[in-house]
C-alpha positions as CSV (number, residue, x, y, z in Angstrom):
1,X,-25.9,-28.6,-90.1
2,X,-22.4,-30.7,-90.7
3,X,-20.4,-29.4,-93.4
4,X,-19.8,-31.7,-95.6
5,X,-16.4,-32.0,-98.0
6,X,-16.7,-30.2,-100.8
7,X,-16.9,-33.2,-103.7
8,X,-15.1,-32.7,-106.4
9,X,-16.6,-32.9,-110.1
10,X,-14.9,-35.6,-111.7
11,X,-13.1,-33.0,-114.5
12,X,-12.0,-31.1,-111.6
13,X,-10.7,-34.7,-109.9
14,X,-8.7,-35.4,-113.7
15,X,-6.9,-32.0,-113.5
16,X,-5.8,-31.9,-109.8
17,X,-4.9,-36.0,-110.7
18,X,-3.0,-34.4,-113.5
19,X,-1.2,-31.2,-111.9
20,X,0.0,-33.4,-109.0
21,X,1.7,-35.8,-111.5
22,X,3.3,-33.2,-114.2
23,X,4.5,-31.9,-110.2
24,X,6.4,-34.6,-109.0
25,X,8.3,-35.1,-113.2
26,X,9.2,-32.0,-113.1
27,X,12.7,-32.9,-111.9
28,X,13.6,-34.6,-115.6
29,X,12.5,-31.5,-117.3
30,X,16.0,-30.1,-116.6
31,X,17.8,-33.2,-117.2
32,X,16.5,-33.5,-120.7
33,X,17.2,-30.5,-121.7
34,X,20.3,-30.7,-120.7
35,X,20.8,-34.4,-122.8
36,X,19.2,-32.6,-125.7
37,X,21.8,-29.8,-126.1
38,X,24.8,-31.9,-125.2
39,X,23.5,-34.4,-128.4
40,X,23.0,-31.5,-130.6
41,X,26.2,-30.1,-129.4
42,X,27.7,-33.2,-130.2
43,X,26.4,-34.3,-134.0
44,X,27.6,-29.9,-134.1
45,X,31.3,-31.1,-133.7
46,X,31.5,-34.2,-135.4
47,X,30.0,-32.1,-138.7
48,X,32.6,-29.5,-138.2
49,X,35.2,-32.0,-137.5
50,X,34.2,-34.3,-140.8
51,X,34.1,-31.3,-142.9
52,X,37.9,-30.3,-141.6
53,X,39.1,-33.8,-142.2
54,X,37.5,-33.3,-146.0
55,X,39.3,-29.7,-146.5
56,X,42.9,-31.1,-144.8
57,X,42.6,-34.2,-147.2
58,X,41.4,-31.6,-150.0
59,X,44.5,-29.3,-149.4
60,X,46.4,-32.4,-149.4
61,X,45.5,-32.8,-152.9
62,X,46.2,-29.8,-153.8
63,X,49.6,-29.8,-152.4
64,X,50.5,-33.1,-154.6
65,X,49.3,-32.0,-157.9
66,X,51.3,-28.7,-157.7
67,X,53.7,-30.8,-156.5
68,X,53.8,-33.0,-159.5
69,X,53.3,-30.2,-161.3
70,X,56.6,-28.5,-160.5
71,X,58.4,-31.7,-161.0
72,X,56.5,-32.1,-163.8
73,X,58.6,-28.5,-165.0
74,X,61.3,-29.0,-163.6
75,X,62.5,-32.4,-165.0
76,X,62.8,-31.0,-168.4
77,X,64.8,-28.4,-167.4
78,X,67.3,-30.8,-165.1
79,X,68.0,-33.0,-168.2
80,X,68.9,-30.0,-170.2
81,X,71.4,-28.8,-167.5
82,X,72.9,-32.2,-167.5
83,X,73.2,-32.5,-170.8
84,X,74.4,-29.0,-171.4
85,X,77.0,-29.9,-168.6
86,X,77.6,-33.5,-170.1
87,X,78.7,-31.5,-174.0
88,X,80.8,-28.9,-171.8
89,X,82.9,-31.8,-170.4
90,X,83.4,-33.4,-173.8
91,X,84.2,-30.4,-175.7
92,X,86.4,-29.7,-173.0
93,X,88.3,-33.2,-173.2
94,X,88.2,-33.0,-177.1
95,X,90.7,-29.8,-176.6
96,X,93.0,-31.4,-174.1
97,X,93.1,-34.6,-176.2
98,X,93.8,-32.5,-179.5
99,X,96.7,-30.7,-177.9
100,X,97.6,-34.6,-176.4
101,X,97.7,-35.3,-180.2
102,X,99.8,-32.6,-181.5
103,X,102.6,-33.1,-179.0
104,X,102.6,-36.9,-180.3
105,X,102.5,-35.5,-183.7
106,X,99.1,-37.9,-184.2
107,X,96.4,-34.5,-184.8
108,X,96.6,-35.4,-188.3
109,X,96.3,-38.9,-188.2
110,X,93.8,-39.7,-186.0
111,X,89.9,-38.0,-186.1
112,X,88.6,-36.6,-183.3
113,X,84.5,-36.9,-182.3
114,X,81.6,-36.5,-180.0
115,X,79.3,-39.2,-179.7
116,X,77.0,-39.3,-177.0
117,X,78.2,-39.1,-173.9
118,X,82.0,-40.4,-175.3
119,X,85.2,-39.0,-176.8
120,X,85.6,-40.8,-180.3
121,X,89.1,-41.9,-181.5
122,X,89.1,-42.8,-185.3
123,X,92.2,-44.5,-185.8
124,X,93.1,-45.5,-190.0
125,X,93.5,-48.9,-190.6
126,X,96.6,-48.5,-191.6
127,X,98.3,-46.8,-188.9
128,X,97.6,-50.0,-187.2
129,X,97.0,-53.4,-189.8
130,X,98.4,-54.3,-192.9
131,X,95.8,-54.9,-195.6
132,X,93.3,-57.6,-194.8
133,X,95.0,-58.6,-191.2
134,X,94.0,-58.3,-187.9
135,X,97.1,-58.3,-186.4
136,X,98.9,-55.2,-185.2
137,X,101.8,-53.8,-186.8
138,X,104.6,-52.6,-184.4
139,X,103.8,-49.2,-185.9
140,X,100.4,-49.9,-184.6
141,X,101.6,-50.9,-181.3
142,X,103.3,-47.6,-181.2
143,X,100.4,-45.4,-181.8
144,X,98.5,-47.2,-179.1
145,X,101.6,-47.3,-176.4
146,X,101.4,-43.4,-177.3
147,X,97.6,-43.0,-176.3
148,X,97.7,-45.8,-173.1
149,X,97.7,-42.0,-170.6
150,X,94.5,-41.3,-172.9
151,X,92.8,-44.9,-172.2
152,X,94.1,-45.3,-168.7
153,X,92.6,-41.4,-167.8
154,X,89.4,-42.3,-169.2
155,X,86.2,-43.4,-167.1
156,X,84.0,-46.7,-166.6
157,X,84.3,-48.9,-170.0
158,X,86.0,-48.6,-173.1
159,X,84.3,-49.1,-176.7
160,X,87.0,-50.8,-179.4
161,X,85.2,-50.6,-182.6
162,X,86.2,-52.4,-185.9
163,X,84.8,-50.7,-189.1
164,X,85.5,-52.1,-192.5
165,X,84.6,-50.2,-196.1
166,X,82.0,-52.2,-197.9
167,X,84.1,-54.2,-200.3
168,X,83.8,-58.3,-199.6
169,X,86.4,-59.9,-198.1
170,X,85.4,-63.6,-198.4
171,X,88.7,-65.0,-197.1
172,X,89.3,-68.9,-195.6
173,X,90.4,-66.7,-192.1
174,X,87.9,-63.8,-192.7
175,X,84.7,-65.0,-194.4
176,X,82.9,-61.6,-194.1
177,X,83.9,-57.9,-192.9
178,X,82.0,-58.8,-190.0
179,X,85.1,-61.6,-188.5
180,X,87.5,-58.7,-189.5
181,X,85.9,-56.4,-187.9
182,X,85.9,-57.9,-185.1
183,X,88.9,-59.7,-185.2
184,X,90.6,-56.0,-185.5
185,X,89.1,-55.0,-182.6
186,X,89.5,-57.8,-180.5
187,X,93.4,-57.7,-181.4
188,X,93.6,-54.0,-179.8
189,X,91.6,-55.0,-177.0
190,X,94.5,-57.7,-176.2
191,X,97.0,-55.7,-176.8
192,X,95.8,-53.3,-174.2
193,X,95.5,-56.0,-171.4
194,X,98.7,-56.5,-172.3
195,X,100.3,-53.3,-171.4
196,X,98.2,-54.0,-168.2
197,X,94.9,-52.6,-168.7
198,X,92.0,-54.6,-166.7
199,X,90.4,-56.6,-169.2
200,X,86.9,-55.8,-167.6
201,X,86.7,-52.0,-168.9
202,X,87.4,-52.9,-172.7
203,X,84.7,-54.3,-175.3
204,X,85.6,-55.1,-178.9
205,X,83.0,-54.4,-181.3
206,X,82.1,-55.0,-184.8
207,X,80.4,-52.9,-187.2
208,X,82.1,-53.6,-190.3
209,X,80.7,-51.6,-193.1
210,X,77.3,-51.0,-191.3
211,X,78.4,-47.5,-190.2
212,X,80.5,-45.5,-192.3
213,X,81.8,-41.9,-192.4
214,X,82.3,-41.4,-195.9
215,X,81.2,-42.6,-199.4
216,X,82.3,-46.1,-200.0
217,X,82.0,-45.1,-204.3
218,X,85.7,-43.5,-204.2
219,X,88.7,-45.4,-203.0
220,X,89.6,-42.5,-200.5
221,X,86.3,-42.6,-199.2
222,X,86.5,-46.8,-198.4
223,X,90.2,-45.7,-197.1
224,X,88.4,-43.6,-194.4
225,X,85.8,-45.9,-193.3
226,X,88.1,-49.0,-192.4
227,X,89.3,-47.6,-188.9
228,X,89.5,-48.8,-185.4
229,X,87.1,-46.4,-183.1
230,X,88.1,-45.7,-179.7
231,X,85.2,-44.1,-177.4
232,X,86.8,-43.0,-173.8
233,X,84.3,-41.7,-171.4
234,X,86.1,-39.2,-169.6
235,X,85.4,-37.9,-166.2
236,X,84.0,-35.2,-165.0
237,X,86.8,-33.5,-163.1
238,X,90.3,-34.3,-164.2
């Protein structure tokens, strides 16, 4: 009796079919494995890298608004050092220039004042002009070849201010207090380049009676407010 090959039952055919297939892909098992954790490991790293760039930019953030913060508080307290330094100066220069006044026997002629960041001359009118004239008397011209160390000492510009009591005027050369004013101040500020001051660090200003010091009701009130101001900025170190 010849043995004949065992015939295989069509399911049985379908399984070895399919065992001898998954057999020879086996090999990409490994490999895709391998792809899947190197993908995962990758989208890992880029999450942990995005959410460092967020917290660097957030620190950032932080770092400005304290930043501005302390800027913030500390500007405040900058400007009052300045101007706390900035009043020590003038007081300072408002002694020197008192004593400068005594020894020229001016202290009780001419008014001393702090304005801003200047040292305020107030000079009568009639130390320097006769009444209702804008030119200087040689007594005037005295009192300023006195003070020229003063001017010539001070720092950056000079402020000649002309100041008039409220009283019109109305005259054909001086139509208002306003000329006079300004016509006062203008002659000092001449005079000065003159004696060889550089014309560039002077200003002549008028106020006339727009700022006065005292009551313009009594005549010695008026008296005080017609007056040529000086303001000297003086420097920091002498």
């Amino acid at each position: 009796m010849t043995n004949q090959p065992h015939k295989l039952h069509p399911i049985e055919q379908l399984l070895t079919k399919s065992h001898s297939h998954h057999g020879e892909d086996n090999w990409l098992l490994p490999y895709l494995d391998v792809f899947i954790l190197l993908t995962m490991m990758f989208i890992v790293l880029l999450a942990m890298s995005s959410n460092d760039l967020v917290t660097s930019q957030t620190q950032v953030n932080k770092q400005q608004k304290t930043i501005a913060k302390l800027q913030d508080e500390i500007e405040p307290l900058r400007q009052l050092e300045m101007e706390g330094r900035s009043s020590i100066v003038l007081q300072h220069w408002q002694e020197r220039i008192h004593q400068v006044l005594d020894t020229l026997k001016l202290r009780d002629d001419i008014a001393l004042s702090l304005e801003d960041e200047f040292v305020a001359l107030e000079i009568d009118d009639q130390m320097l002009f006769d009444s209702g004239l804008a030119e200087l008397k040689p007594e005037g011209q005295e009192v300023l070849d006195k003070l020229l160390p003063l001017f010539e000492m001070a720092a950056g510009t000079i402020l000649v201010e002309g100041h008039t009591d409220n009283q019109p005027i109305g005259t054909n050369t001086f139509p208002s207090n306003w000329e006079l004013g300004a016509a006062r101040a203008s002659s000092v500020v001449k005079y000065l380049v003159g004696k060889g001051m550089k014309g560039n660090r002077l200003r002549a200003i008028s106020y006339a009676d727009t700022k006065p010091i005292a009551s313009n009701e009594t005549a010695e009130g008026r008296q005080k407010n017609r007056r040529v101001a000086m303001l000297l900025r003086m420097p920091d170190t002498e």
